[in-house]
DRENLUMMI-336964 format. One record per residue: residue in one letter; x negated, y, z negated of N, C-alpha, C, O, CB in turn. Coordinates in Angstrom, 1 decimal. Glycine has a CB too. Example, Ala and Ser with C-alpha at 12.3 -4.5 7.8 and 13.67 -1.06 7.14 Angstrom:
<sefis>
  rest      nu      nv      nw     cau     cav     caw      cu      cv      cw      ou      ov      ow     cbu     cbv     cbw
     A   -13.2    -5.7    -7.8   -12.3    -4.5    -7.8   -13.2    -3.3    -7.8   -14.2    -3.3    -8.5   -11.3    -4.5    -9.0
     S   -12.8    -2.2    -7.1   -13.7    -1.1    -7.1   -12.9     0.0    -7.9   -13.4     1.1    -8.0   -14.1    -0.6    -5.7
</sefis>
This chain:
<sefis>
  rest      nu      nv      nw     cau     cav     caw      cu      cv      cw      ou      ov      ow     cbu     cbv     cbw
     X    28.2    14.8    28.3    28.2    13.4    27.9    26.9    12.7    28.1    26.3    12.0    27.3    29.3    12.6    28.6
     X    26.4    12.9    29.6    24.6    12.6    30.0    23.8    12.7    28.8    23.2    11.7    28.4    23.7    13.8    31.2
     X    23.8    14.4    28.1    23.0    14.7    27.3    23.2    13.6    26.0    22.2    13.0    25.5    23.2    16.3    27.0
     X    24.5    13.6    25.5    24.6    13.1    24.2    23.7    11.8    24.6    22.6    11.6    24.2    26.2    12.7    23.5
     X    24.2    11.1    25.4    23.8     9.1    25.3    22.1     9.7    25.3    21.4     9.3    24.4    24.5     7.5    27.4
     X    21.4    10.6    26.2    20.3    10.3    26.1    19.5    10.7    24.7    18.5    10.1    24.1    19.8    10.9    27.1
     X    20.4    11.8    24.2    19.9    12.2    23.0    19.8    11.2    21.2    19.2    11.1    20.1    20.8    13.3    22.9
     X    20.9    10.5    22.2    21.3     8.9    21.4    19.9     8.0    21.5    19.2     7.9    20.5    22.8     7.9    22.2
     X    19.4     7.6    22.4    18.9     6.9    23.3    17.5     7.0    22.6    16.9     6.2    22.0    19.1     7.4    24.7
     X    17.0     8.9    23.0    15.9     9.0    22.6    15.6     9.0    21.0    14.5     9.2    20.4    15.4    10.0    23.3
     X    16.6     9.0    20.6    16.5     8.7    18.8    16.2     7.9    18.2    15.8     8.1    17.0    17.2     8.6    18.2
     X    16.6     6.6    19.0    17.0     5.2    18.8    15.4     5.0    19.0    14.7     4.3    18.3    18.4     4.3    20.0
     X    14.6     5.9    20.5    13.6     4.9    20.1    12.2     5.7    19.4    11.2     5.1    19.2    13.2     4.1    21.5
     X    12.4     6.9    19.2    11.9     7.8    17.7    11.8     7.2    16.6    10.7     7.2    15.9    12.8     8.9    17.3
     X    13.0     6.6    16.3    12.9     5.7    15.2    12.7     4.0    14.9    12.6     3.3    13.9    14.0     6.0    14.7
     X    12.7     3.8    15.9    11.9     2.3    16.2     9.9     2.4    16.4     9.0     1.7    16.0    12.8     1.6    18.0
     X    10.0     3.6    17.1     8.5     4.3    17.0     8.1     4.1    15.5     7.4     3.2    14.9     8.4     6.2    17.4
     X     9.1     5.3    14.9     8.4     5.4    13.5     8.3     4.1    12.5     7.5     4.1    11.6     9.2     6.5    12.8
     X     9.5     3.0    12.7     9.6     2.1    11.7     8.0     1.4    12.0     7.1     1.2    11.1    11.0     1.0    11.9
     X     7.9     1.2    13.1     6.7     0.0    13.6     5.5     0.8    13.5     4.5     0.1    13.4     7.0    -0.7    15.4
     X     5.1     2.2    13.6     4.0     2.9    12.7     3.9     2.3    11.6     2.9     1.6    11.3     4.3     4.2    12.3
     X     5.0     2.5    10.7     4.9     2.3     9.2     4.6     1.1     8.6     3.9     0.9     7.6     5.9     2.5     8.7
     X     5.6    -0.1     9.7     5.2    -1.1     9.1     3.1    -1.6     9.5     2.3    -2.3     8.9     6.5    -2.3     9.6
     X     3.0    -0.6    11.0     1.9    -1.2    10.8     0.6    -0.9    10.2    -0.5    -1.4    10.3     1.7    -1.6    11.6
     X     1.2     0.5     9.6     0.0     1.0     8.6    -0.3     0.6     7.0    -1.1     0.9     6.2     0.2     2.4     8.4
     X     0.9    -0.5     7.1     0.9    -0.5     5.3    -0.3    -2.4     5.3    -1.1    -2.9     4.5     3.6    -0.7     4.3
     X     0.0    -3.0     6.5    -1.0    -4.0     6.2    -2.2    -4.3     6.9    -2.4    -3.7     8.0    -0.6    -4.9     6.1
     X    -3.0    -5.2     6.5    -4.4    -5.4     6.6    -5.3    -5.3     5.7    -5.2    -4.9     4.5    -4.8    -4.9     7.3
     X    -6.5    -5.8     6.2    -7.6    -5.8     5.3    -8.7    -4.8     5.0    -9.4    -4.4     6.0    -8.1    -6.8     5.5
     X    -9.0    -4.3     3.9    -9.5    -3.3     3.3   -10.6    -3.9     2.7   -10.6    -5.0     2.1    -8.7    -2.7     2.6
     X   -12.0    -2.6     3.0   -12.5    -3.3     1.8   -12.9    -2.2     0.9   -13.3    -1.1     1.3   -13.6    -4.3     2.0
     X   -12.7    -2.7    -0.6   -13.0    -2.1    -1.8   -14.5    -2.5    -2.5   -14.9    -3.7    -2.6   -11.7    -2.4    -2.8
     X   -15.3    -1.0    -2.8   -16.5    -1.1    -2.9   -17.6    -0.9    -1.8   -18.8    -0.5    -2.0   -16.5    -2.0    -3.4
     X   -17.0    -1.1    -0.6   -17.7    -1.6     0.5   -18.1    -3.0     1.0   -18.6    -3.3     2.1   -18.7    -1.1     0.3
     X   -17.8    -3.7    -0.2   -18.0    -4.9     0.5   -16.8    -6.1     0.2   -16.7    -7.1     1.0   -19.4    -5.3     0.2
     X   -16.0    -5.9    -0.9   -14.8    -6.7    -1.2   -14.3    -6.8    -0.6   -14.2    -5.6    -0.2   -14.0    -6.6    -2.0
     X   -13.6    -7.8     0.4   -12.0    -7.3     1.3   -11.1    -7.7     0.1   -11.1    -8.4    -0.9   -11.4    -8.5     3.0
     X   -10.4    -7.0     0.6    -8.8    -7.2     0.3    -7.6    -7.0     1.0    -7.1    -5.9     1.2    -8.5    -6.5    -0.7
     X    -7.0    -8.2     1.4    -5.6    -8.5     1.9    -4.4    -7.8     2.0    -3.6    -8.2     1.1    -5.3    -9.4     1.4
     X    -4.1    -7.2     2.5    -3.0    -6.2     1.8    -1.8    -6.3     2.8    -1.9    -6.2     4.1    -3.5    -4.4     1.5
     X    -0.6    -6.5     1.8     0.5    -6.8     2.9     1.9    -6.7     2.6     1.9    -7.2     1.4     0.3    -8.1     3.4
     X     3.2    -6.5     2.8     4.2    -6.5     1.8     4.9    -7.8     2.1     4.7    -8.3     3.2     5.1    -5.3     1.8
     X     5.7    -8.4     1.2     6.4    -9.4     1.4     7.9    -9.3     0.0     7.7    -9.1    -1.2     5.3   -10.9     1.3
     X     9.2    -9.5     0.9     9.8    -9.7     0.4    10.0    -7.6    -0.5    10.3    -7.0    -1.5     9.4   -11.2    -0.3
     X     9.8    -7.3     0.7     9.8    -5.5     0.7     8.6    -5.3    -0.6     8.1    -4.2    -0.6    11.8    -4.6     0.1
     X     8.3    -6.0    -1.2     7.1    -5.9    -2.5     5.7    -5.6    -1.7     5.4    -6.4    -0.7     7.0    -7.4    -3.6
     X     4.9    -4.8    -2.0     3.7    -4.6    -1.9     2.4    -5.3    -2.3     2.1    -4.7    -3.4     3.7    -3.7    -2.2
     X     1.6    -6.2    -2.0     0.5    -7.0    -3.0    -1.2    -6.7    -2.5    -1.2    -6.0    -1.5     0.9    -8.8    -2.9
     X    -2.0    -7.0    -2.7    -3.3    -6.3    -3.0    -4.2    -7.5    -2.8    -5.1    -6.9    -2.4    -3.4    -5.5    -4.6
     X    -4.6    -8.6    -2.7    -5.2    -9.8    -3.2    -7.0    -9.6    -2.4    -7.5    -9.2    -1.4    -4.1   -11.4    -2.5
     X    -7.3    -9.9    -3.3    -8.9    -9.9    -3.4    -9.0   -11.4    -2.0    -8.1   -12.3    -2.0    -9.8   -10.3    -5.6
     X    -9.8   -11.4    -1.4   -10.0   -12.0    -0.2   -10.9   -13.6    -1.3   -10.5   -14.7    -1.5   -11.1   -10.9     1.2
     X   -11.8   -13.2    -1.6   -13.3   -14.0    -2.2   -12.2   -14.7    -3.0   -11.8   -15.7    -2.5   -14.9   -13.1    -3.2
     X   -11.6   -14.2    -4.7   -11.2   -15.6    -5.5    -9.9   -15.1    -5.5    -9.4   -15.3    -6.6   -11.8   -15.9    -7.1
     X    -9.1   -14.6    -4.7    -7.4   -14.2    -4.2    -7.0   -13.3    -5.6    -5.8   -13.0    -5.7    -6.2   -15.9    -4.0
     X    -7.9   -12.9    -6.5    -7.3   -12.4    -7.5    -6.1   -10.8    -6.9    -6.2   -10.3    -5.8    -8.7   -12.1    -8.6
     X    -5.6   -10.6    -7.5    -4.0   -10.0    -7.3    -4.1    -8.9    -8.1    -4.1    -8.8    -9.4    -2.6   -10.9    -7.8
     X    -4.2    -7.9    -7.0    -4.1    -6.0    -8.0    -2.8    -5.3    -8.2    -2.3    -4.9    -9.3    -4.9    -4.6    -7.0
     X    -2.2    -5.4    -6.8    -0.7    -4.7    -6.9     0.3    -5.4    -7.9     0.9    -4.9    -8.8     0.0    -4.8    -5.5
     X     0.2    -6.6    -7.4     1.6    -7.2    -8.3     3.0    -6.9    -8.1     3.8    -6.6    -9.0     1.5    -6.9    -9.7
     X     3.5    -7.0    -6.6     5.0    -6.5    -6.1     5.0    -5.1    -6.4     6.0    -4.6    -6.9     6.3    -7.1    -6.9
     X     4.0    -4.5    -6.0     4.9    -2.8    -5.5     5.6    -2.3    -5.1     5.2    -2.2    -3.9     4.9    -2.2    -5.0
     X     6.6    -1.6    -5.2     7.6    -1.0    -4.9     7.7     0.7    -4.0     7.4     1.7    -4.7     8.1    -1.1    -6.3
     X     7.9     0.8    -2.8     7.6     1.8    -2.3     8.8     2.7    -2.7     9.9     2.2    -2.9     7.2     1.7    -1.0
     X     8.6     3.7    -2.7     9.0     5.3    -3.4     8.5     6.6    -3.0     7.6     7.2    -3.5     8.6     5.4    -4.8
     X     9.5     6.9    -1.5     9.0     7.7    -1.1     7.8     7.7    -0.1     7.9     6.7     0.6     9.0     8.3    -1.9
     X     6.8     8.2     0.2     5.2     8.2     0.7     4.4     7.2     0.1     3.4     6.8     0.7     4.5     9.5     0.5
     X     4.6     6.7    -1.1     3.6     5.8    -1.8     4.2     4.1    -2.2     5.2     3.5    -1.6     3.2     6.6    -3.4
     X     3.6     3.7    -3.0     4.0     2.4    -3.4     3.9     2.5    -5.2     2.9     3.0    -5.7     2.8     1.2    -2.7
     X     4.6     2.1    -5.8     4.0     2.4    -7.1     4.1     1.0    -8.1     4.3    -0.1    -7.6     4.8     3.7    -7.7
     X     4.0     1.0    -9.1     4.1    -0.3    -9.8     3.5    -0.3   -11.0     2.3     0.1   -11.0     3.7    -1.3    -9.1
     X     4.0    -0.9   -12.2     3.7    -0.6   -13.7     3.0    -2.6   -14.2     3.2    -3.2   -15.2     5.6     0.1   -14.8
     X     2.3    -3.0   -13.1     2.2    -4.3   -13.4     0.5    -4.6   -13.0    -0.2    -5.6   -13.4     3.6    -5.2   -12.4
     X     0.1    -3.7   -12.3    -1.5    -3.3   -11.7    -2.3    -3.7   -12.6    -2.3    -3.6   -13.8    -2.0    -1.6   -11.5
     X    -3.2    -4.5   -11.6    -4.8    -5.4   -12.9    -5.9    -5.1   -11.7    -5.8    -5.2   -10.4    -4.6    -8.0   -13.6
     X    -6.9    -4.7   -12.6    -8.1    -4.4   -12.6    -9.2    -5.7   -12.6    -9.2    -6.3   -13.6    -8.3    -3.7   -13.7
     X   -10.0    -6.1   -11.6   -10.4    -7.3   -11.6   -11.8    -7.0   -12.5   -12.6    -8.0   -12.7   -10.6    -8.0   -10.2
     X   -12.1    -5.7   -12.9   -13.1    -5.9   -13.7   -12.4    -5.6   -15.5   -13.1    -5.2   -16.4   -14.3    -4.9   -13.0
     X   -11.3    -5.8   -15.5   -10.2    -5.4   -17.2   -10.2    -6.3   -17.6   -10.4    -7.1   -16.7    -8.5    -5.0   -17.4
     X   -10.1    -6.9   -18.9    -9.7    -8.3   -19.2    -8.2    -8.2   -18.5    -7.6    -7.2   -18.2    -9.7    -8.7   -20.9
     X    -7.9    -9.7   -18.4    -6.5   -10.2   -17.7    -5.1    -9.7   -18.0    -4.1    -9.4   -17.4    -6.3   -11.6   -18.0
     X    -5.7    -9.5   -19.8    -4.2    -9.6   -20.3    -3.8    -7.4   -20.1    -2.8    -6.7   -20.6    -4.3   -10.6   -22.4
     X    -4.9    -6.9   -19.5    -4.1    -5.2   -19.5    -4.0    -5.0   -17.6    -4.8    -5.2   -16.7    -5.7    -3.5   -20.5
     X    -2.5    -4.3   -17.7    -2.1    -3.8   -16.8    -1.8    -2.1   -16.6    -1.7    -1.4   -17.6    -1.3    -4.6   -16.8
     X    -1.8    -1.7   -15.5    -1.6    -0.9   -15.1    -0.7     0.5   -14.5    -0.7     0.5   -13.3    -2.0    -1.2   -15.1
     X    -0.4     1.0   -14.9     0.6     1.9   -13.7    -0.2     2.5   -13.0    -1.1     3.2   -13.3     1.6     3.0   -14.1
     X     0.5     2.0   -11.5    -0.4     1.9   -10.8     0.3     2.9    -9.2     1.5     3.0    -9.1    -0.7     0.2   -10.7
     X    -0.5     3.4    -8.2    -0.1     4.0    -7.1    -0.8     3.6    -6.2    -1.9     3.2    -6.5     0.0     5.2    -7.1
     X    -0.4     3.7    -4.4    -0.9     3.5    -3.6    -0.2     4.1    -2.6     1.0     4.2    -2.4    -1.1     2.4    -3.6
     X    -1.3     4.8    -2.0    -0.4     5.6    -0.8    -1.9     5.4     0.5    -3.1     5.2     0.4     0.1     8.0    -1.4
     X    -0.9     5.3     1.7    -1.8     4.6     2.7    -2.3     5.8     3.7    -1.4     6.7     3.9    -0.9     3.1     3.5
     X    -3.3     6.0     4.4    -3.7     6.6     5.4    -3.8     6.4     6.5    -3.3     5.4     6.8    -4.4     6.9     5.2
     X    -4.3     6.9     7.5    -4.9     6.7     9.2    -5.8     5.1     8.9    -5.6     3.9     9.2    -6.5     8.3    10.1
     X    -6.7     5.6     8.2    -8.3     4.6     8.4    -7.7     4.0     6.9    -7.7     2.8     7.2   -10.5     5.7     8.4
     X    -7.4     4.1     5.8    -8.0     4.0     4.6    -6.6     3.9     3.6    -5.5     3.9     4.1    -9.2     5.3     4.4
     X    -7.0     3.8     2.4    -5.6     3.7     1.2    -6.2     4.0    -0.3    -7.2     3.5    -0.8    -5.0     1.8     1.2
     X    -5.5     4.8    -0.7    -6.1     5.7    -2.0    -5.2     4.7    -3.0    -4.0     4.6    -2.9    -5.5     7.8    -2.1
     X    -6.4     4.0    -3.9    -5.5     3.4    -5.1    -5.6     3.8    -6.6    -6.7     4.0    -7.1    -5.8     2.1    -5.1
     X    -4.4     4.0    -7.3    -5.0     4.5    -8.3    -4.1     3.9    -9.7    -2.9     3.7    -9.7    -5.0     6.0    -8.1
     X    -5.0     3.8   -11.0    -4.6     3.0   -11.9    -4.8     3.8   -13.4    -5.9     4.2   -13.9    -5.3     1.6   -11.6
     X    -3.4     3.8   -13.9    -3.2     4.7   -15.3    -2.9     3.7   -16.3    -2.3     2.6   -16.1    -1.8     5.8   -15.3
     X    -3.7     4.1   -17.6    -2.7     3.6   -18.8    -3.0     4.9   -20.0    -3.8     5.8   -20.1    -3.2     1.7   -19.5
     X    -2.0     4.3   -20.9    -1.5     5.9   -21.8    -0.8     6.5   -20.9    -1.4     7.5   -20.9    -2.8     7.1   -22.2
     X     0.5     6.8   -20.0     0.9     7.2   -19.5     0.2     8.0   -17.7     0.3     7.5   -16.6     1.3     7.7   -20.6
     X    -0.3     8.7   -18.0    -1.0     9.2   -16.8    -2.5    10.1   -17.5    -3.3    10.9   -17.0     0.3    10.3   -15.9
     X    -2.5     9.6   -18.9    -3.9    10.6   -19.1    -5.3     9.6   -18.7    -6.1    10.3   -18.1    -4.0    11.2   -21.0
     X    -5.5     8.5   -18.8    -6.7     7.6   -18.3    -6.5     7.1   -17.1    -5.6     6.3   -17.1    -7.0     6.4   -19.0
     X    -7.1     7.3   -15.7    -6.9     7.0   -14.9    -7.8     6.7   -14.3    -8.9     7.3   -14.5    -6.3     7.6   -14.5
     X    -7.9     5.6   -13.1    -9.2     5.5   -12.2    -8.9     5.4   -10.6    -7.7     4.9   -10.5   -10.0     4.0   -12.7
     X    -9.3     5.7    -9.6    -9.0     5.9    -8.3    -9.9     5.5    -7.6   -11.0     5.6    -8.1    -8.7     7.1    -7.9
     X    -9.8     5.0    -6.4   -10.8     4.2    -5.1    -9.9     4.5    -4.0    -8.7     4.6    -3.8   -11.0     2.3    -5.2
     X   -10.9     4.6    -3.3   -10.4     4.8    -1.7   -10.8     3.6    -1.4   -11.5     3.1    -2.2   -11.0     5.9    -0.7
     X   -10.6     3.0    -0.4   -10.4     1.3    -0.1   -10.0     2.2     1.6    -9.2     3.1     2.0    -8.7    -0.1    -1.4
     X   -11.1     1.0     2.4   -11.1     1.6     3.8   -11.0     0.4     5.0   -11.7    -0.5     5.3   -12.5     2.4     4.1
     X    -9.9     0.8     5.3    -9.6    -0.6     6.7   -10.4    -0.8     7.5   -10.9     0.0     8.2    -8.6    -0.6     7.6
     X   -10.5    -2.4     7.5   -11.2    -3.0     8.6   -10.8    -3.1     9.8    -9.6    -3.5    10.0   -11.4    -3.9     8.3
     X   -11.5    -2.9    10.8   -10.6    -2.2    12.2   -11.3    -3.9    12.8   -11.1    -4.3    13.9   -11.3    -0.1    13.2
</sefis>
């Protein structure tokens, strides 16, 4: 009976470990290019991206799925306004791989974007 409660116990806090990893790898600020920051944070379980300098908005409510974040709503601050993207984001130790399709998955463009410690 000792064993179970502890085995309970140490589970309970395995997985409170892991939640508070996760949540605290998915925000902060990044910067893209080397010198852009960008804000990155979830709200309302949605994922968003916002350029620091004129707040412009990459993610657009991402939706996590599995290891990544993904989302068919992604803009390019150098695209005109009106094209969006399908878009992914999967986060690292230091850093966050972003990447943006249209035509399905054959045109694609990718950045690593690296946190500011």
């Amino acid at each position: 009976m000792k064993f179970a409660k502890f085995a309970l116990v140490a589970f309970a806090f395995l997985f409170v470990g892991l939640a508070s990893h996760e949540a605290a790898a998915v925000g902060g600020t990044y910067l893209r290019k080397g010198t852009q920051k960008v804000k990155v944070f979830v709200s309302g379980g949605k994922l968003y991206c916002q350029r620091m300098s004129d707040k412009f908005e990459m993610c657009h409510g991402m939706t996590k799925s599995g290891n990544k974040w993904v989302g068919s709503n992604m803009k390019h601050p150098d695209m005109p306004g009106f094209m969006t993207f399908n878009g992914t984001v999967v986060f690292k130790a230091d850093s966050l791989d972003i990447q943006g399709c249209v035509i399905g998955q054959s045109l694609c463009d990718a950045e690593t974007w690296k946190l500011v410690k």
